[in-house]
N, C-alpha and C positions, 0 to 999 in steps of 0.2 A: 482510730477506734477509741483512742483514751478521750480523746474531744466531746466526741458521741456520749461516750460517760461520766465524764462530769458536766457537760451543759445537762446532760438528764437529772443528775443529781443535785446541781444548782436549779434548775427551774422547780423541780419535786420542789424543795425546801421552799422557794419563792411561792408556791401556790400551798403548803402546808402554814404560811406565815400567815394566808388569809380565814379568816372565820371558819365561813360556810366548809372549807374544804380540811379546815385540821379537823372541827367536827365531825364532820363525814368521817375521817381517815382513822379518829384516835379517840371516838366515841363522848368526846367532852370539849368543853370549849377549853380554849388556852390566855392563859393571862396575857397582855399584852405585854408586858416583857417579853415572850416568850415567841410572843407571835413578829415582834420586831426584832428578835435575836434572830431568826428563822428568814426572816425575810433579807434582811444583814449578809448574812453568812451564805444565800441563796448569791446576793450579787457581788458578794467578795471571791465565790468558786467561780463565778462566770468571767469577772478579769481574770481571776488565777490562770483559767483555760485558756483566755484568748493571749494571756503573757508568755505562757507557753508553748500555742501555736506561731507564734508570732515570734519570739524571740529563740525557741529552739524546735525549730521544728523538726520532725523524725526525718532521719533517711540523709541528712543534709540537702532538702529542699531551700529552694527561698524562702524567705518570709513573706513574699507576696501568696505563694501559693500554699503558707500554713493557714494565714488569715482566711483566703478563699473555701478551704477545707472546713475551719473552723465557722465557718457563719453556714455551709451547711448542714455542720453537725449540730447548729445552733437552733436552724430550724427544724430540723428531724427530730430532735429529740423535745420539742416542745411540741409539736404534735405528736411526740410518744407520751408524754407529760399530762398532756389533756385527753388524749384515751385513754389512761392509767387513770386520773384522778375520775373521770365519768363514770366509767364501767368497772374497775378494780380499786376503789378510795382505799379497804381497807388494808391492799397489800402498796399501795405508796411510798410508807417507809419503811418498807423491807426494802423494795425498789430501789429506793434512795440508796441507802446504806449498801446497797450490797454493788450497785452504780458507781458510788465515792471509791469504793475498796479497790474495784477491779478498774476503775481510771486509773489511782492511782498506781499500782500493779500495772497494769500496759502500760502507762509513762516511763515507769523505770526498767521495762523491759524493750522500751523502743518503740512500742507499735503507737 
């Protein structure tokens, strides 16, 4: 579960880093700082996930079978990511944020 939410929370940020979609999300365009701190920080939570599927994985699994876990929470939630940003752009980063939290939150409670 925590995989699931932060690859969702990382992809959000990686598709909020691009133009068309911060506009859409956040009614203005965003500096390019902004949009490359965004995108940065979209693929520094996406190693962070898979470092953490991979090197502790819940339950005392292997590591072969967190990574496996992790690459399909990677792709589920990037197709939650582009349903989210097509039909709901302007709840994205609510999405996001509340994504990040409760990853975090299920990591340290094990799930």
């Amino acid at each position: 579960m925590s995989a699931f939410l932060l690859c969702f929370a990382a992809w959000s940020a990686i598709a909020l880093g691009m133009d068309r979609h911060h506009e859409d999300a956040l009614g203005q365009e965003g500096s390019m700082r902004r949009l490359v701190a965004l995108r940065r920080s979209g693929w520094l939570l996406l190693v962070l996930s898979l470092w953490l599927a991979a090197a502790h994985p819940p339950g005392g699994v292997p590591a072969s079978l967190g990574v496996t876990a992790w690459s399909v929470a990677l792709s589920v939630a990037a197709v939650a990511v582009t349903a989210t940003v097509t039909w709901q752009p302007r709840r994205t980063p609510e999405l996001a944020g509340a994504a990040l939290l409760a990853g975090l939150l299920a990591r340290a409670l094990g799930w």
